[in-house]
TORKE-909171 format. One line per field, with one value per residue (C-alpha): x, y, z; residue number from 1; residue in three letters. Coordinates in Angstrom, 3 decimals, decimal comma. Example, Ala and Ser with C-alpha at 12.3 -4.5 7.8 and 13.67 -1.06 7.14 Angstrom:
<nugus>
xx	12,300 / 13,670
yy	-4,500 / -1,060
zz	7,800 / 7,140
k	1 / 2
r	ALA / SER
</nugus>
This chain:
<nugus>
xx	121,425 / 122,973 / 125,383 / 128,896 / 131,175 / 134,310 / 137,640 / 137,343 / 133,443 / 133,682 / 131,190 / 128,847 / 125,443 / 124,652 / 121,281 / 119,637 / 119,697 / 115,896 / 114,734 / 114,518 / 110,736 / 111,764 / 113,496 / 111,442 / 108,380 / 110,535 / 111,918 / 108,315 / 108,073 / 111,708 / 109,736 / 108,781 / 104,773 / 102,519 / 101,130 / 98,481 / 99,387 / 96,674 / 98,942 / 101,759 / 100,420 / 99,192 / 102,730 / 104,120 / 101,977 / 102,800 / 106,781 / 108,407 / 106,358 / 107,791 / 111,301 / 111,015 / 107,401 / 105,092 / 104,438 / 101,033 / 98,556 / 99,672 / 103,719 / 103,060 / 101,422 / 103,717 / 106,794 / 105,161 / 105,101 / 108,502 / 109,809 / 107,802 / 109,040 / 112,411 / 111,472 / 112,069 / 108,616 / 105,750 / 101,689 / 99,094 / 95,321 / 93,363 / 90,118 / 89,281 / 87,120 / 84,315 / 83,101 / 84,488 / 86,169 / 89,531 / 92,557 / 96,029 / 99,319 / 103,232 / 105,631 / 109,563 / 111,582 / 114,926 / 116,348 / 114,236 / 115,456 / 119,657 / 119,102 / 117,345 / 120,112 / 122,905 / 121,277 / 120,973 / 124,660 / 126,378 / 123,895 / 125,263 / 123,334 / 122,003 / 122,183 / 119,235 / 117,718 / 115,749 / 113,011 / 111,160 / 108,310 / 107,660 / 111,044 / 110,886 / 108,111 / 109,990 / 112,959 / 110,502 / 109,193 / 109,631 / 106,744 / 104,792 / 102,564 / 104,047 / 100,695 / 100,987 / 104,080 / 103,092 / 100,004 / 102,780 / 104,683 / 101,574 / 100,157 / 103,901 / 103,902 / 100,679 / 101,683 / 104,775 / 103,222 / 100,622 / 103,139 / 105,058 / 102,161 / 101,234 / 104,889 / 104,968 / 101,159 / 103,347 / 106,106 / 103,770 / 102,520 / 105,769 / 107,129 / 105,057 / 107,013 / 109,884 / 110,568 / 110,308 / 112,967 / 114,597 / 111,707 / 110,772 / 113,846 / 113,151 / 109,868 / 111,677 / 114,003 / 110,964 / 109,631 / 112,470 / 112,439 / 109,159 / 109,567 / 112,510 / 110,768 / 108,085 / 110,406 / 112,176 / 108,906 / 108,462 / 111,954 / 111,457 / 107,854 / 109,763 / 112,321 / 109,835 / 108,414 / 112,239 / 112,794 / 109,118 / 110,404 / 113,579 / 112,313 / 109,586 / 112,652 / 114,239 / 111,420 / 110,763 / 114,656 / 114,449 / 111,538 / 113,315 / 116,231 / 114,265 / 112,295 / 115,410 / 116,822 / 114,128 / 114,401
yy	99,325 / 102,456 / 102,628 / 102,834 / 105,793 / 104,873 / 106,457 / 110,236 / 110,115 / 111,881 / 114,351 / 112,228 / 111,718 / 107,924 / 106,652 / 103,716 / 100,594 / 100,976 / 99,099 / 100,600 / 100,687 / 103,425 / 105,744 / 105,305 / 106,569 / 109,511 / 110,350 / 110,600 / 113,224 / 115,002 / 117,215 / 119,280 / 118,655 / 117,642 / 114,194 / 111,798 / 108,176 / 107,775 / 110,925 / 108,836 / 105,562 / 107,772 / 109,346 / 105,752 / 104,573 / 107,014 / 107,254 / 104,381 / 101,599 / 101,893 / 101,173 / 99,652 / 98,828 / 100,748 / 99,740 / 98,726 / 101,216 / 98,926 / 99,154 / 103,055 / 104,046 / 101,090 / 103,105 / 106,514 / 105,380 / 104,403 / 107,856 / 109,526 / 107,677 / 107,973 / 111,774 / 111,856 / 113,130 / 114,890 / 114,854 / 116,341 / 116,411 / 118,545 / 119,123 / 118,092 / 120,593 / 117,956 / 117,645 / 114,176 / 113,133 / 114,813 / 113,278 / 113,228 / 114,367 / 114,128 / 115,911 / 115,297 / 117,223 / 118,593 / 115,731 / 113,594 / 115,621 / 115,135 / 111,261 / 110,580 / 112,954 / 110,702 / 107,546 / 108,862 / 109,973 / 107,388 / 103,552 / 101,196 / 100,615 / 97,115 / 96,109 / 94,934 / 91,843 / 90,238 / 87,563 / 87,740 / 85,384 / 85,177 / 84,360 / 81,527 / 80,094 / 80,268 / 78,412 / 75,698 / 75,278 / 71,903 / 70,974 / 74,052 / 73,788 / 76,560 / 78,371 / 78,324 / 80,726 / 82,603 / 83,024 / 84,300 / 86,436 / 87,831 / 89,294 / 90,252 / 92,322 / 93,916 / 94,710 / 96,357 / 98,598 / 99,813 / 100,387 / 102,336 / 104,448 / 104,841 / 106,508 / 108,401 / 110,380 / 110,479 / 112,369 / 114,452 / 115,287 / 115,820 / 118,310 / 121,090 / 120,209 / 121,522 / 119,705 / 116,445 / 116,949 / 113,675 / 111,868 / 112,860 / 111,397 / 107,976 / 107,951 / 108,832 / 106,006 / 103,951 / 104,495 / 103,366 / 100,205 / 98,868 / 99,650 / 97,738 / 94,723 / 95,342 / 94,937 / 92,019 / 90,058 / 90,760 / 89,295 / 86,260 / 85,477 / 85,970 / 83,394 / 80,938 / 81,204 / 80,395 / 77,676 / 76,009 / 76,078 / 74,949 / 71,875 / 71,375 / 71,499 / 69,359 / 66,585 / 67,089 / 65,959 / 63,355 / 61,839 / 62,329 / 60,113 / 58,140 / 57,347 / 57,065 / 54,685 / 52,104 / 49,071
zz	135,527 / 134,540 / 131,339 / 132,933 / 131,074 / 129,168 / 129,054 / 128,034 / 128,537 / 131,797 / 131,230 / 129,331 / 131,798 / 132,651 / 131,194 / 132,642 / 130,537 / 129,479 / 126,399 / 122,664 / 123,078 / 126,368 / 123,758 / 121,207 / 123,172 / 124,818 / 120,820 / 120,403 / 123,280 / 122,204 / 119,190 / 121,964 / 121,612 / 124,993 / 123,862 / 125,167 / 125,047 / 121,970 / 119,884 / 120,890 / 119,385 / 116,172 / 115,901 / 116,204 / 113,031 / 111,094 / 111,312 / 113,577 / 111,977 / 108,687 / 110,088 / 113,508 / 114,853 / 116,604 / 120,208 / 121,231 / 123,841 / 126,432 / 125,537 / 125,225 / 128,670 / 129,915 / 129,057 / 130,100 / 133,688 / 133,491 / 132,217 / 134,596 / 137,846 / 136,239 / 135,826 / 132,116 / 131,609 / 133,061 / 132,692 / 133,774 / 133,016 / 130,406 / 129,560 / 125,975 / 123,883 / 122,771 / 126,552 / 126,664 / 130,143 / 130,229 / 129,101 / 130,551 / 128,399 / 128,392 / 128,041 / 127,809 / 130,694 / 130,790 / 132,114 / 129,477 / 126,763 / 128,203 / 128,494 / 125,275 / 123,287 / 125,590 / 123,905 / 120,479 / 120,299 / 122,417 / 122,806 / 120,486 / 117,122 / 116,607 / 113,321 / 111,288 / 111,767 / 108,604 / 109,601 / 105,751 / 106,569 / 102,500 / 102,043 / 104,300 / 102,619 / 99,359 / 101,357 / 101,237 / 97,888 / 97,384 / 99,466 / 97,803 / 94,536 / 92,383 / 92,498 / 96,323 / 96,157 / 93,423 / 95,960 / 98,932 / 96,519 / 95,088 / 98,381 / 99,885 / 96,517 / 97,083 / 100,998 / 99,922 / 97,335 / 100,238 / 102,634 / 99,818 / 99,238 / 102,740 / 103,148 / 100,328 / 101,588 / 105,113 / 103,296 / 101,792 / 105,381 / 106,987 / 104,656 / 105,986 / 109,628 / 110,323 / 113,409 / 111,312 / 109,098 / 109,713 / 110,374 / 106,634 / 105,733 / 107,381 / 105,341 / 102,309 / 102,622 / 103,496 / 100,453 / 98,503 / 100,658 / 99,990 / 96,705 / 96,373 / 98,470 / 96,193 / 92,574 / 93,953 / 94,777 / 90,763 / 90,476 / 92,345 / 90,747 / 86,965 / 88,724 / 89,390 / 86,133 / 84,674 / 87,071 / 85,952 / 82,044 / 82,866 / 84,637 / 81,989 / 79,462 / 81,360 / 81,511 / 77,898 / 77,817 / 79,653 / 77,913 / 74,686 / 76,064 / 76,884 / 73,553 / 71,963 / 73,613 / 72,747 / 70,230
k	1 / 2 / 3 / 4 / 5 / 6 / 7 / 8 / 9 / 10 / 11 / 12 / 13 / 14 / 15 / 16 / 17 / 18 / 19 / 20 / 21 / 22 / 23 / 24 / 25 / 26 / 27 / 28 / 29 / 30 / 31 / 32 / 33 / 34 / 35 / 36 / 37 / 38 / 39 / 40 / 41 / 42 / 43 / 44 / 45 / 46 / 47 / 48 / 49 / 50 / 51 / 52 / 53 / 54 / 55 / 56 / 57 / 58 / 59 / 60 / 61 / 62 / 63 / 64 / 65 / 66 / 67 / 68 / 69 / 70 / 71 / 72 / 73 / 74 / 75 / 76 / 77 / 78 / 79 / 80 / 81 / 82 / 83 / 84 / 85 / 86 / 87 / 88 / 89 / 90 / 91 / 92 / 93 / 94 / 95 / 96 / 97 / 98 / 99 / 100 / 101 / 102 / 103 / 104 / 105 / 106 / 107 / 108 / 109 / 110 / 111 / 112 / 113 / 114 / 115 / 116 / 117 / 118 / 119 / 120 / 121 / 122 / 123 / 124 / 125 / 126 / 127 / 128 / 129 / 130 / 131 / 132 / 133 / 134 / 135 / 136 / 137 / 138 / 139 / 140 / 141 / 142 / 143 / 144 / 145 / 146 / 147 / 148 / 149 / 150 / 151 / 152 / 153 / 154 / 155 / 156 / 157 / 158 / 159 / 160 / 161 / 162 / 163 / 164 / 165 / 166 / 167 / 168 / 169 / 170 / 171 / 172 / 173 / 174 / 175 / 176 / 177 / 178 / 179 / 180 / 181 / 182 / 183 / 184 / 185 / 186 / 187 / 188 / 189 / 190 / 191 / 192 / 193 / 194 / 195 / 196 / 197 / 198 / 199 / 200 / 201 / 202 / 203 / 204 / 205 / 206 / 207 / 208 / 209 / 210 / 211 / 212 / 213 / 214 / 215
r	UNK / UNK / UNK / UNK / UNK / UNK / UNK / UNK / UNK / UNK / UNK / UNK / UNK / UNK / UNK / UNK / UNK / UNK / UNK / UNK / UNK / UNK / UNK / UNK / UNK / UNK / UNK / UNK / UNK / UNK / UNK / UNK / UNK / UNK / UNK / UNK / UNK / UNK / UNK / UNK / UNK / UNK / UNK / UNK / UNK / UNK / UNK / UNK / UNK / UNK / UNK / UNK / UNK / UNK / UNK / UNK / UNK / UNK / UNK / UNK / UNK / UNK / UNK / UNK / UNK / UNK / UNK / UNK / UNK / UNK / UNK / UNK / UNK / UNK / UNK / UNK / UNK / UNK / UNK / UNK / UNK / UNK / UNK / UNK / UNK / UNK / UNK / UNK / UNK / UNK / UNK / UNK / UNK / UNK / UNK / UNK / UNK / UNK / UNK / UNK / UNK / UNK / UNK / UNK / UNK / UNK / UNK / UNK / UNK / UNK / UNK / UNK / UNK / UNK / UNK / UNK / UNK / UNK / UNK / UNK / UNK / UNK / UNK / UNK / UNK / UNK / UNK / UNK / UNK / UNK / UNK / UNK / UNK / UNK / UNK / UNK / UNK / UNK / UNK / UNK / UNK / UNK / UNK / UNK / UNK / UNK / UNK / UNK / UNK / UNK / UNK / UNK / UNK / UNK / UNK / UNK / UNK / UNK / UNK / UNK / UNK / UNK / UNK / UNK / UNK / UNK / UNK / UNK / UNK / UNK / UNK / UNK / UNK / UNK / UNK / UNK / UNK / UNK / UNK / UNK / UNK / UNK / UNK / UNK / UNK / UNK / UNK / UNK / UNK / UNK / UNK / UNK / UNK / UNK / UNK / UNK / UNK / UNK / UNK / UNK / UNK / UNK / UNK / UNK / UNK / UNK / UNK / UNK / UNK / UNK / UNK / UNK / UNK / UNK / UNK
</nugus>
């Protein structure tokens, strides 16, 4: 289904409803270079997973035949230079180009949606051992500081791009997100460690009451 226009949108081109994964691939496409679907999924890993996700071999040539019936891109066949069987490539067309600059500049922007899988766990610390989450917490902290370091070689990479200007900033800003993810896993294991001496205080309290109350 198309996108309909709105008031004063006349000359604003309709875009089929496709889903994110459909623009993300064709974004891929829009810095102008002739991929194969196996540069796609590389390009994906190193930029869109740090932010989004990066869509599977099957997701990518998925989408590719659905922006080439819809005539959004074009491939063709090339020979490859280690003698291997040849390989086929993409590339965005003008129309392509017009509907994924529509989206950018006009699709609604979903807002964030958090699902922290260590935070859950936390949620449910009662029926943990305190070792157990310091276990979680331990290897979420170790995960962000890889990612962080991963993005920070990507930037690195990037700068030498022109065409990935923004892109470069995305990795930029997620670098400062796993960082963060990765100081506030330090925060929440120096919590637990407040929360364990509070609770021993507390016991030692209670025991004290206790002993004092005797005949």
């Amino acid at each position: 289904m198309a996108d309909k226009k709105t008031a004063g949108q006349e000359d604003v081109p309709e875009i089929p409803g496709f889903p994110a994964t459909s623009w993300a691939v064709l974004g891929l496409l829009s810095f102008g270079e002739e991929l194969s679907g196996y540069d796609l999924k590389k390009w994906s890993d190193w930029s869109l997973r740090f932010f989004y996700w990066s869509p599977s071999f099957s997701q990518i040539y998925s989408e590719l035949k659905r922006l080439e019936k819809a005539g959004y891109a074009t491939s063709r066949m090339v020979a490859q230079e280690t003698g291997s069987r040849d390989k086929r490539v993409y590339r965005i067309t003008d129309e392509g180009m017009t509907a994924v600059r529509t989206w950018a500049r006009t699709a609604p922007v979903d807002p964030p949606v958090l699902k922290h899988g260590p935070m859950l766990r936390l949620w449910l610390g009662h029926l943990l051992e305190p070792e157990q989450m310091r276990e979680v917490l331990g290897r979420h902290r170790e995960f962000a500081e890889t990612m962080r370091l991963r993005a920070e070689v990507d930037v690195e990479g990037a700068k030498a791009e022109e065409a990935w200007a923004y892109p470069t900033l995305t990795l930029k800003w997620a670098e400062r997100y796993y960082a963060s993810e990765r100081d506030l896993a330090d925060a929440m294991l120096a919590d637990i460690e407040e929360l364990e001496k509070e609770r021993a205080r507390a016991a030692a309290d209670s025991v004290d009451s206790a002993e004092g109350k005797r005949p």
